[in-house]
N, C-alpha and C positions, 0 to 999 in steps of 0.2 A: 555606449554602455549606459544604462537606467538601473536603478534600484526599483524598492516598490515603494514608490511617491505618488503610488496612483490617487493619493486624495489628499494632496498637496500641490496647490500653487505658489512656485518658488519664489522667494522675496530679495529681495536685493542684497547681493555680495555681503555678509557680513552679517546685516542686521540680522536678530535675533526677535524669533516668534514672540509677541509681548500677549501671545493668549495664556502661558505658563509661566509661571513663577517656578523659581525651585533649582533645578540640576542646570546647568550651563558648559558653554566651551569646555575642556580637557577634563570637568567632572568625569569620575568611573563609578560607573554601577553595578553594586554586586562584585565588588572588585575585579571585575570582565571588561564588562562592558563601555568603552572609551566616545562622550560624546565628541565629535569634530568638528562639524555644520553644520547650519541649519538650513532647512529646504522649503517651508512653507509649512500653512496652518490647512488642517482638513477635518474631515467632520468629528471627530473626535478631539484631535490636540495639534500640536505640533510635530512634523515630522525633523529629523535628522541624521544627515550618515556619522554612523560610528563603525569603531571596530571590534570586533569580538577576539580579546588579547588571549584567550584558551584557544579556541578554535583556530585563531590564524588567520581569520577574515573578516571582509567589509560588512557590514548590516546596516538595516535602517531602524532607527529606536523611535519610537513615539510613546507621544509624553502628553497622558491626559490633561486635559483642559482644566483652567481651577476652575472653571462655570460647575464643572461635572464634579471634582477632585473631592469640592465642599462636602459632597453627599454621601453618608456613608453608605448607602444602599448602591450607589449607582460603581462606588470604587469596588465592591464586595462582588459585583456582576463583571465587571472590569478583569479581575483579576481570578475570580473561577470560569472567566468565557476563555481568558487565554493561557490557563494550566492546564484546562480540558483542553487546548488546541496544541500542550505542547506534546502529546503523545502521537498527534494525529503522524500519520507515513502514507503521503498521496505525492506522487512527482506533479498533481497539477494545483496544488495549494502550496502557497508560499511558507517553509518550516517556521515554528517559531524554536527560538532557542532559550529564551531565556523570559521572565515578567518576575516585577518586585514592587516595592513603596522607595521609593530615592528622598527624603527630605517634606517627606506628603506629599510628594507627585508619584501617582500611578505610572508605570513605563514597562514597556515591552518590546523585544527584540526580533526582530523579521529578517527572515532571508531577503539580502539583494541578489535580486536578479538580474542578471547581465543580458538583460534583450531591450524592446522595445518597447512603450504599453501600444496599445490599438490607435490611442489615440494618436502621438505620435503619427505613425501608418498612414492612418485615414488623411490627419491634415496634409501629410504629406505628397500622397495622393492627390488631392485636391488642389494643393498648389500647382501639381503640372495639369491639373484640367482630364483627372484618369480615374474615374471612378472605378472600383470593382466590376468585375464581370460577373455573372451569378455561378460563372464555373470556380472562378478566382478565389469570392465568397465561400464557395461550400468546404473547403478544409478548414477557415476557421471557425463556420458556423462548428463545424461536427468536432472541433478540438476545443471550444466552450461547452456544447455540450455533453461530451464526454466527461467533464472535470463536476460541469451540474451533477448530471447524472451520480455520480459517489454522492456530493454533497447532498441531493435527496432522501438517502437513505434513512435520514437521521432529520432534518430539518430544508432548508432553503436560505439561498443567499440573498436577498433580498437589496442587492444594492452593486444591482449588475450596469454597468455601461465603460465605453473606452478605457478609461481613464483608469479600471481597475482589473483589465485584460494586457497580460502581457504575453510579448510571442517572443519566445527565445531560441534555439537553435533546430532542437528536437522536441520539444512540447510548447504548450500553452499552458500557461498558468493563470490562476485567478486570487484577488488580493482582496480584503476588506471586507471580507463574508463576516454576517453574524453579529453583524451591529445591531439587530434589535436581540439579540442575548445580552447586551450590554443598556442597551435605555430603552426607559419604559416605551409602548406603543403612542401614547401621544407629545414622550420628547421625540421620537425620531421621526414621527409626522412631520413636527416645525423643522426638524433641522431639514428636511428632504426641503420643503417649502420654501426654506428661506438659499436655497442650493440650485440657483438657476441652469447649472450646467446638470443637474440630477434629473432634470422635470422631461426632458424626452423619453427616456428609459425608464421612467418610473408608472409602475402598473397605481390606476386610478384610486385601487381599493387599498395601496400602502398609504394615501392621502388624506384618506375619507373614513377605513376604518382596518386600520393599520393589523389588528389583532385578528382578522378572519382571516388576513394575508397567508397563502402558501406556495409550491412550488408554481402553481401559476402564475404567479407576479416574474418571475424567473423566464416563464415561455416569453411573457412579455419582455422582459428588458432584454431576451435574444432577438425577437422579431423585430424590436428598435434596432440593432443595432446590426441586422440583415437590411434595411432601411436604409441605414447610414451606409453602408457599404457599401450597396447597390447606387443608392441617388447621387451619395458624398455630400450631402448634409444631413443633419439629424432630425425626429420626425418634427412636428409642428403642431401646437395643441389646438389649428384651425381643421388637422388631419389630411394635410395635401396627400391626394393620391401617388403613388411611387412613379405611375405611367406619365403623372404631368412633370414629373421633372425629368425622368426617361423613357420616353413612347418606345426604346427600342427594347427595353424590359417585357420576356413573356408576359401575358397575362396570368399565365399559371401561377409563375413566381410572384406576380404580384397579389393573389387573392391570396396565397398560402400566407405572406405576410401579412394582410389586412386581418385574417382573420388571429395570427399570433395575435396583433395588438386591437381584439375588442375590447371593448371598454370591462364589459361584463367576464367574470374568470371563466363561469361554464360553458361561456361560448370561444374560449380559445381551446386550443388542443392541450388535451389535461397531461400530458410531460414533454419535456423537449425532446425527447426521442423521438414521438409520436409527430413535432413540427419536425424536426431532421426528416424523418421517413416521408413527408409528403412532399416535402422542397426535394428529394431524393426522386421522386414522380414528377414532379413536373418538370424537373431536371431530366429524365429520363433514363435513367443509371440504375439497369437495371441488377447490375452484380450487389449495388449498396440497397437498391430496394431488399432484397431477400434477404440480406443481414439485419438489415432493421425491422424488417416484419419480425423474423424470428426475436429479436431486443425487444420490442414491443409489446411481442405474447409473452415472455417469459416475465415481463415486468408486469403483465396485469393479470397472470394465472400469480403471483408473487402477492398481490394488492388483493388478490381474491380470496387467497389464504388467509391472510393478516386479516382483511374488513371479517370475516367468514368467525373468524380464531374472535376478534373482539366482541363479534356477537353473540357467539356462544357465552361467553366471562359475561354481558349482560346480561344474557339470559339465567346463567347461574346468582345471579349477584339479585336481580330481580326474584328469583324464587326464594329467595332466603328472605329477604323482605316482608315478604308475604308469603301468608300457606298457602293463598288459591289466588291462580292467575283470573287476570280480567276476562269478563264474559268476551267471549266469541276469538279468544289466542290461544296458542299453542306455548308450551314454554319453550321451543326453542324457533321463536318469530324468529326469522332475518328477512325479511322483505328488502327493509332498510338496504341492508349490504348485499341482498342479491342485484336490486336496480344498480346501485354505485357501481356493481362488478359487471352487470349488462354495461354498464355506459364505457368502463373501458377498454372492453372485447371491441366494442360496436364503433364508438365517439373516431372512427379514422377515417370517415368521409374525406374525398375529395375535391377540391374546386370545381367545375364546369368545364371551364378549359383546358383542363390537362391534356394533355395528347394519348390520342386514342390509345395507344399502350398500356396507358397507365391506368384510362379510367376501365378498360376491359380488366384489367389485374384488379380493380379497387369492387368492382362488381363479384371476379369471383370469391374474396371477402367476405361480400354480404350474405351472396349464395351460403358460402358455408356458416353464417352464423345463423341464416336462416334454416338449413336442413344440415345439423351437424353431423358429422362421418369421421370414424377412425383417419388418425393421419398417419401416414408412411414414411414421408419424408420432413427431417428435420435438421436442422443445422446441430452440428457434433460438432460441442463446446472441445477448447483444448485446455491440457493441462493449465494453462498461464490461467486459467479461474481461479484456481488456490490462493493466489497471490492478491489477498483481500486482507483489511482489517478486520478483528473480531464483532460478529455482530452482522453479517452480512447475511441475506438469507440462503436458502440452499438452492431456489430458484432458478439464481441468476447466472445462464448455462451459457450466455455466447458474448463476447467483447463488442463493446464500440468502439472505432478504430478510427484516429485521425489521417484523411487522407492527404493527397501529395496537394499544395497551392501553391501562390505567387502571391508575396506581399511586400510592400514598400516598393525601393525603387530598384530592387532583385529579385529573385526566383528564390523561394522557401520551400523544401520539400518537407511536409511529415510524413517519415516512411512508416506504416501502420499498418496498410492495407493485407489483410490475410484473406487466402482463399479459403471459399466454405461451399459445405455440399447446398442443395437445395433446401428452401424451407417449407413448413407445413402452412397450410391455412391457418387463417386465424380460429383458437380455440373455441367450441360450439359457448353458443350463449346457453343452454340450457346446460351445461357444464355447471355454472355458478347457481342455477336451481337449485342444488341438490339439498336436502336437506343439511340442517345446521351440525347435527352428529355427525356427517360422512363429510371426509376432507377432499377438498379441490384438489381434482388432479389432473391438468393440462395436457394436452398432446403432447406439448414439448417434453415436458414433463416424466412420461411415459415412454417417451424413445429415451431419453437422459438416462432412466432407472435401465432400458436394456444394454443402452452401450457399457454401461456402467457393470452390469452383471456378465458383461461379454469379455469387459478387461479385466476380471477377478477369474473367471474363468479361466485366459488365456495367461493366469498368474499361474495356475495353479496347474495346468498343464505344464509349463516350465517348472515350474518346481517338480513336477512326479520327473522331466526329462532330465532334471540336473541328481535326481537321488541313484535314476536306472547309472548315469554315470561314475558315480563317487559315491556308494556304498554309507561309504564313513563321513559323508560331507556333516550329517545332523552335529559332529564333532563338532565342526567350526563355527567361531565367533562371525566369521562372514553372513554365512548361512542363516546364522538367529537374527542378523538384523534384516536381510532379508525378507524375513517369516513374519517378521514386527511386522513392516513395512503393511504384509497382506493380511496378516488381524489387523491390523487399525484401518485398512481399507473394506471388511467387513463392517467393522463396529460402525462406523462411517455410515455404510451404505444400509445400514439396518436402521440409521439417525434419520435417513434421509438426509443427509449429506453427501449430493453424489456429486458435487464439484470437487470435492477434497478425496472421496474415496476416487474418484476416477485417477485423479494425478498419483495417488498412493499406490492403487493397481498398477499402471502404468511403469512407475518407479521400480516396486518388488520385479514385474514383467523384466527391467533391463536388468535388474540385480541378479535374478534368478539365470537370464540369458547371459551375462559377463560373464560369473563363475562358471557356465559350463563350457562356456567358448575357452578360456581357459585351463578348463580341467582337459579338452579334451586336447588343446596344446599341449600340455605337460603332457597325457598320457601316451602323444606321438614320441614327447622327446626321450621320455623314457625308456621308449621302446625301442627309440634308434641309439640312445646310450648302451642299452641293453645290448645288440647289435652288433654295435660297434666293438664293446669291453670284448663280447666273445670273441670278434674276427681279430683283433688285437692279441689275446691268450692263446688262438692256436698259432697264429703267427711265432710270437713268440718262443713257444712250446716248441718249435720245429726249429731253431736257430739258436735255442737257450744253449750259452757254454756252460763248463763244468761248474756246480755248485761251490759258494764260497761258504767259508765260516758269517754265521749270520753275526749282521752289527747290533752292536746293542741301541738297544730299542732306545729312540730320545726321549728326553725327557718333556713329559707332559706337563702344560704350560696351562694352570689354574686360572681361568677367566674370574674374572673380579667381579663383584655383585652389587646390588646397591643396599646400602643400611636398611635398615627394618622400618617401614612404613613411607620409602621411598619406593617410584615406580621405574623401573629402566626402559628408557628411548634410544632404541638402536640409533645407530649411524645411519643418515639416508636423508633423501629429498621431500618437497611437500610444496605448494602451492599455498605462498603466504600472501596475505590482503585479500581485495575482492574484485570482481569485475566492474569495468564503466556502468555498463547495464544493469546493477544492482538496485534495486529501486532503495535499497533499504542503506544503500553506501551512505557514510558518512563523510562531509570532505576531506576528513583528516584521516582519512584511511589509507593504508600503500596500497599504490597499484598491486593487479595479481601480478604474483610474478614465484619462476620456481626457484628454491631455495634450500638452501642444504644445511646439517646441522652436524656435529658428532655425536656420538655416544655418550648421553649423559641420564643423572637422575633425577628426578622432581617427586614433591611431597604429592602422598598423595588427597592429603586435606590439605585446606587451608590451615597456618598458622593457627594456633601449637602444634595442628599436623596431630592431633586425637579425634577419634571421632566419638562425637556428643560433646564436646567443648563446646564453649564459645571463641567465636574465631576476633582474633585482636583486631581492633581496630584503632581509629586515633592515631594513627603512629606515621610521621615523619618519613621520608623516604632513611634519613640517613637511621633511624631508630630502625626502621624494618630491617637495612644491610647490619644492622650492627646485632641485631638478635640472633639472624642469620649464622653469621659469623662465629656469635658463642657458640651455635650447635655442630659448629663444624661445616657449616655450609654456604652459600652465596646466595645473593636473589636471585632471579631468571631472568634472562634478557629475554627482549619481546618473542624474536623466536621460535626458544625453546617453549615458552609459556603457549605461543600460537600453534607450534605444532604437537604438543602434548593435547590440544583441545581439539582439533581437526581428525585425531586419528590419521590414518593411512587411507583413508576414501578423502580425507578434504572436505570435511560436509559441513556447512557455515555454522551448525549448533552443534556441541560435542556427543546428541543423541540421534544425528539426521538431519536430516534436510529441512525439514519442516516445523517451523516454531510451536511449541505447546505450551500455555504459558502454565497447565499444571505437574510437568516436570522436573521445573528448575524453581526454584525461589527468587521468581520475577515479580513484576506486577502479572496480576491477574488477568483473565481473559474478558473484565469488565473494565480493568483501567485503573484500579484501586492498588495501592500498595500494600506489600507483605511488610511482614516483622524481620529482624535479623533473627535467622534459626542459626542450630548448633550446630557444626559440622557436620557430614552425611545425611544430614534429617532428610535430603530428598533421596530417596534408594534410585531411583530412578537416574538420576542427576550425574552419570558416570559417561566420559570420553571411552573411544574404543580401549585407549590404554586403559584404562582404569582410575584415572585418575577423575576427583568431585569437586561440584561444586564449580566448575570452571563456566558456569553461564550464572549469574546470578549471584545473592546471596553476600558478596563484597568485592567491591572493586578489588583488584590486586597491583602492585605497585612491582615495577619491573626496573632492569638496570640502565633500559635504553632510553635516551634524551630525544626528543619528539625533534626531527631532523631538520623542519622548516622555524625552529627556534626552540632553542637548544638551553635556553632556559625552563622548558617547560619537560617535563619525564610521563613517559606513558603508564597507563596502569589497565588493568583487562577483565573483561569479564562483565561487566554489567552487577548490577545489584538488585538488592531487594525489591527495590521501587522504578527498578526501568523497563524499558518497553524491548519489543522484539529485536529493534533494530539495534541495541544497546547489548541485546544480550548472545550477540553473533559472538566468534571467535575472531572476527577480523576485528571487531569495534575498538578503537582505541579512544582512552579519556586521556587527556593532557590537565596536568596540574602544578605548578611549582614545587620545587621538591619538599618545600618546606611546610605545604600544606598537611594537615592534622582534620581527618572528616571522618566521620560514623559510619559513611560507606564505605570506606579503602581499609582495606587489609592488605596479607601477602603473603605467599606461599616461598619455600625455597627452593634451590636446587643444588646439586653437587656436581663436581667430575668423576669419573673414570679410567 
């Protein structure tokens, strides 16, 4: 079992890191966080395991360095790189949970991860004399870069090798990203410099001119570390060939590494996808070749938009400047970004030696960039695209998928591998020609918008086949969410967002098919009740003895209601927690599992329970039960509070399946936090029951004791200021009961 110490060499039993002054042994931070031991100094500060006494679990805390601590600039970068990181929800980046100031030391709190790092692996490997195979290699190459890949979208990790690669059961994950958002470009020069175990994996131009550095540096410190895995030592700044350490290494495989790590960025393969896809060819594999082409083009008809989109903004930005453009331009030049966009249509040459398969595939390629043609076939993204953070482009239509390997001294499988139709050529280069006013629109592109338009259609066929059944269905609450489901799969797809409108169609598609497969259930059973009641009355009718004096009628038995501005939750079952496979689980979540409740009532605002108030806050668990209690009512156990927000479909937000951060009174879909609003203010913001406010807006404080320590009480709902995964209805926050915070409130509930 390993934490994430990947940038710490552990120091002896005891002693303690002397690069940090400040917090020490059984210190707590943030009144959470519990230092324990320490593990060694790395580029940044001192690492150490601690434990996170809310959550329940182990973590590793690191504690800037006073070299760094002194500056204020440098703590100020410190601690908005890892507030920005604590939102992030990637399974292949390690969570942060927590960052503060302890005593003038900067510290921050990291998921331990219970696997291995690479490094680890690899020595170990080498101790029995077993280098990687390049078949062995290729799941982890493609489960590093997969994790790249997200971290792309936004920036680059720039400080990739073993030591900050962990493999744990069902993913890869990656640690220590984003070090130069923390120190300037020529403190992180020296420190790489003075970091001999860095200097393999380190692309030339992090060295020499740190600040042009981008995702390229990244190709590079993968193709080091395909290097290492192949030979089982790391490369050599004399540049040994891969073949002289093992001649029984293709040559393919070896030139596709040589060229990952040239010295120069534009002569490596401009993203790790694009090195994936050719180690994929010379590998020969050709099921993952046509995943990755199609990854490839969708990333640089994506790159072609963006370059395309910033050259226009210059171009506007330039005529404002000036009244008359310079002699012999147009105002909307992009030259600029057409070449950039030719180079990464074009830039996927192949080695020499591939095997003839690969280079006949790699030619037809060129063919099509050179004589572009309508494309036919393309890889049909599945739903699981949705499942991105905000900010994603609409682009990005097909998964990169970690396949099955063998690592250490076991068999590792990552199951990932999904089947996909064939894919299109690479998109024409004259494609990115087009002028700067008309938007790129790829091959992929173009089949995406008709699948897209094929599952809104086949929504909307189900819905005319569920109305021909059930007349009356526009009646039902069912049915409207439904209908949502396929307007916002429109609005969607009018955004050009067909990754999210497709899963929406999709969605409405089953909803609209449930309710009819069920109506037309009922409509059999009724008809055989029907059936029945008659054969039953003639029966009857034919054996009936002589009429008695009629009884008197009983007495009818007044079903009991709930108070006024309470909502009533029948008796019945529901599916509380979340599944293993949630990406979005938090540890301290319950397993799913199905669960039952009685007949009770809950407010249907937040505390005072008016709507337009301000909802209390501040308040004590035992202050919330005691308010409670004056109105005549109780708090909610987790439960009831859990399944008043699921509705009766179970849908992890109390509006549906799908996180919207303008909704509810979350953070925003930039990342920014709201204000605390008044009760109701979001109309939107209502559980199937009726019930508001139950995502966001204030924690809510419940009756039940968090089970794996029972001094801490759970509270629900997410707040103002948290992210999607906070603002599920499985999320549970743990706090002592006697905590008083600006985001906890509480709603009540009664019996019946």
């Amino acid at each position: 079992m390993a934490g994430d110490r990947s940038d710490a060499s552990v120091t002896a039993q005891g002693n303690r890191p002397t690069a940090v002054s400040g917090p020490g042994p059984g210190d707590t931070l943030d009144a959470r966080f519990e230092l324990r031991e320490p593990l060694g100094e790395g580029t940044l500060g001192a690492a150490w395991r601690g434990y996170d006494t809310v959550g329940n679990r182990p973590v590793i805390i690191k504690l800037f360095a006073e070299r760094f601590a002194s500056r204020k600039t440098l703590v100020r970068r410190f601690l908005e790189h890892y507030k920005a990181r604590l939102k992030w929800s990637h399974e292949g980046v390690a969570r942060i949970f927590g960052v503060g100031i302890h005593e003038g030391t900067p510290w921050v709190a990291i998921e331990f991860l219970e696997g291995l790092s690479l490094r680890q692996v690899i020595d170990a490997r080498r101790g029995e004399g077993a280098p990687f195979s390049p078949e062995e290699a290729d799941p982890i190459l493609e489960g590093i870069g997969r994790v790249l890949s997200w971290l792309h979208r936004d920036g680059f990790h720039g400080n990739l090798r073993p030591e900050n690669v962990f493999l744990l059961p069902e993913k890869i994950c990656l640690t220590d990203d984003g070090l130069m958002d923390i120190l300037p470009p020529e403190v992180f020069a020296r420190v790489l410099i003075k970091r001999t175990d860095a200097a393999p994996y380190c692309a030339p131009e992090l060295l020499s001119d740190p600040e042009s550095a981008g995702r390229e540096a990244d190709v590079f410190g993968l193709a080091a570390i395909a290097y290492e895995l192949l030979s089982g030592e790391p490369p050599t700044m004399e540049g040994q060939g891969l073949q002289e350490l093992r001649p029984e290494i293709p040559e393919a495989i070896a030139a596709v590494i040589q060229r990952g790590m040239a010295d120069a960025p534009e002569r490596r393969y401009p993203t790790t996808n694009t090195f994936l896809l050719n180690y994929a060819r010379a590998l020969g594999d050709e099921e993952k070749i046509r995943i990755l082409e199609a990854v490839v083009e969708a990333e640089a008809a994506e790159e072609a938009e963006r370059t395309l989109a910033e050259a226009r903004k210059q171009s506007q930005a330039d005529q404002q400047a000036t009244s008359e453009p310079p002699a012999g331009s147009s105002p909307d030049d992009t030259s600029a970004a057409e070449d950039h966009v030719a180079h990464l249509f074009v830039d996927e040459d192949v080695p020499d030696d591939l095997p003839s398969s690969a280079i006949a595939e790699s030619h037809e390629v060129q063919a099509a960039v050179e004589e572009p043609g309508e494309s036919t076939d393309i890889l049909e993204p599945t739903p699981a695209i949705a499942q991105t953070s905000p900010g994603r482009g609409p682009l990005v239509a097909v998964l990169v998928v970690v396949l099955a390997g063998i690592v250490g001294a076991g068999v590792w499988w990552f199951q990932g591998r999904r089947s996909a139709t064939d894919t299109a050529s690479v998109a024409a280069k004259s494609s990115a020609a087009k002028a700067a006013s008309e938007p790129v629109e790829s091959a992929a592109t173009r089949k995406l918008r008709g699948i897209v338009a094929q599952a809104i259609t086949d929504a909307e066929q189900s819905r005319a086949d569920l109305v021909k059944l059930w007349p009356e269905v526009v009646k039902e609450k069912r049915f409207t969410d439904a209908d949502g489901l396929l307007g916002d799969a429109r609005k969607a797809a009018h955004q050009a967002e067909y990754d999210t409108a497709l899963e929406l169609a999709r969605l409405a598609t089953t909803e609209f098919r449930l309710l009819a497969t069920e109506r037309e259930a009922q409509l059999e059973a009724e008809a055989e009740a029907r059936k029945a009641s008659a054969e039953a009355a003639a029966k009857k009718a034919s054996a009936a003895p002589p009429k008695k004096a009629a009884a008197a009628a009983p007495k009818k038995q007044v079903k009991k209601s709930c108070p006024d501005g309470m909502v009533d939750i029948p008796a019945g079952a529901f599916f509380a927690g979340s599944p293993s496979d949630d990406l979005l689980r938090d540890p301290t979540e319950r397993g799913l599992e199905k669960m039952k409740t009685g007949r009770y009532c809950i407010d249907r605002y937040e505390y005072p329970n008016r709507k337009g108030a301000r909802p209390k806050t501040s308040v004590s668990l035992a202050q919330a039960r005691a308010l409670c209690e004056k109105a005549g009512k109780r708090l909610c156990t987790e439960l009831e509070w859990e399944r008043a927000c699921k509705g009766p479909k179970n849908d992890p937000y109390p509006y549906g399946k799908v996180w919207d951060p303008n909704v509810c009174n979350t953070e925003t879909a930039t990342g920014e936090d709201r204000a605390l609003a008044p009760v109701g203010a979001f109309e939107g913001c209502a559980s199937p029951y009726g019930v508001y406010d139950m995502s966001g807006n204030v924690l809510e404080w419940t009756s039940t004791p968090f089970e794996q320590n029972r001094t801490l009480m759970i509270a629900k709902g997410g707040s103002f200021k948290r992210p999607d995964y906070a603002a599920r209805c499985a999320y549970r926050y743990t706090a002592p009961a006697g905590t008083k915070d600006a985001e906890i409130g509480f709603r009540c509930c009664s019996d019946l």
